[in-house]
N, C-alpha and C positions, 0 to 999 in steps of 0.2 A: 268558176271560169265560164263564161259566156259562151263558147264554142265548146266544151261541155254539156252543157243544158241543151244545145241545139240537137247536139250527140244524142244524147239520152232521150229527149224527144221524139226524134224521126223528123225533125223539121226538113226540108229537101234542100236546102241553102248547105246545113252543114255536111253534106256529102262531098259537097262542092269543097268544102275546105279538108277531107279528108283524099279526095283524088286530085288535084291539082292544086298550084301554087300562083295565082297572079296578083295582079296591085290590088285587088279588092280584098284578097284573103290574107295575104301581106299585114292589112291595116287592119284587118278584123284580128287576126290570127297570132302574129310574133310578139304581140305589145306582154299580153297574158301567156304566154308561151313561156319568154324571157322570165318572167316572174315565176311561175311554175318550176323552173328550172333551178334557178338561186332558190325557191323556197325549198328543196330536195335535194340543196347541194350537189347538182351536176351541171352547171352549166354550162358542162362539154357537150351534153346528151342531144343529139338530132333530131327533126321529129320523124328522118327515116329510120333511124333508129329501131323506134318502134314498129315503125310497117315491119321491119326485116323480123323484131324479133316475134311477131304475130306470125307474119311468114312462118317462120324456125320453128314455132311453138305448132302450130298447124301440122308441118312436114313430121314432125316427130310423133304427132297424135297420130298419123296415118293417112292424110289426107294425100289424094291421087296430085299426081301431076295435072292434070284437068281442073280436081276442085283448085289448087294454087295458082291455075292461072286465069279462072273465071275469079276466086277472093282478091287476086291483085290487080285484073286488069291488063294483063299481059297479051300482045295479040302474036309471040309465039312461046313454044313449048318451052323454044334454048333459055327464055328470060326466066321463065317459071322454075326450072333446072338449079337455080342459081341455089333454091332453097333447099333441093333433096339431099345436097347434102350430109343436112341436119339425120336426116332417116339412116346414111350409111351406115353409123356406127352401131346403133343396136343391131344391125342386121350383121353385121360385121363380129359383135359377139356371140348373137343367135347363131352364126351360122359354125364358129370355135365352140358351140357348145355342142351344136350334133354333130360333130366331127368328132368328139372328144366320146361322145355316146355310143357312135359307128364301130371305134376304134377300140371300146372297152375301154379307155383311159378314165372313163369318170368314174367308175369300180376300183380303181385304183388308186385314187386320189382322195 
């Protein structure tokens, strides 16, 4: 794919087609897009899709509310938020395991 190669290059064009959407990236962008998609059998699949699940994937490696919202581009915190989300739930078992350690429950189980 062509906008791939730009990707993987560094060329400054395809940044362009990774942060916004106009008629120029439209025509450069959806033709091999659509194709990509039927050839992986999703032709549901969005190309925010992927931003979110880079997002997601990012939140969960640990990255601050800061790094997520300079990697996305967000000019506030509330947009960047959208993806922590992703972080609650391990925190949310981390946090049932030392409770469960506090409590002596894990000696017992």
């Amino acid at each position: 794919m062509p906008v791939l190669v730009r990707v993987q290059s560094g060329e400054p064009s395809a940044k362009a087609v990774l942060t916004r959407v106009d008629t120029v990236v439209r025509a450069a962008f959806f033709k091999p897009w659509r194709k990509a998609r039927a050839g992986a059998g999703r032709p549901d699949l969005r190309f925010h899709d992927l931003r979110h699940t880079g997002a997601v994937l990012a939140a969960q490696e640990g990255a601050t509310l800061a790094e997520l919202q300079a990697r996305l581009g967000h000019t506030t915190p509330a947009a960047a938020m959208i993806y922590q989300h992703a972080a609650s739930e391990p925190d949310k078992l981390l946090a049932e395991r030392l409770s469960r350690r506090a409590t002596g429950a894990e000696s017992q189980a």
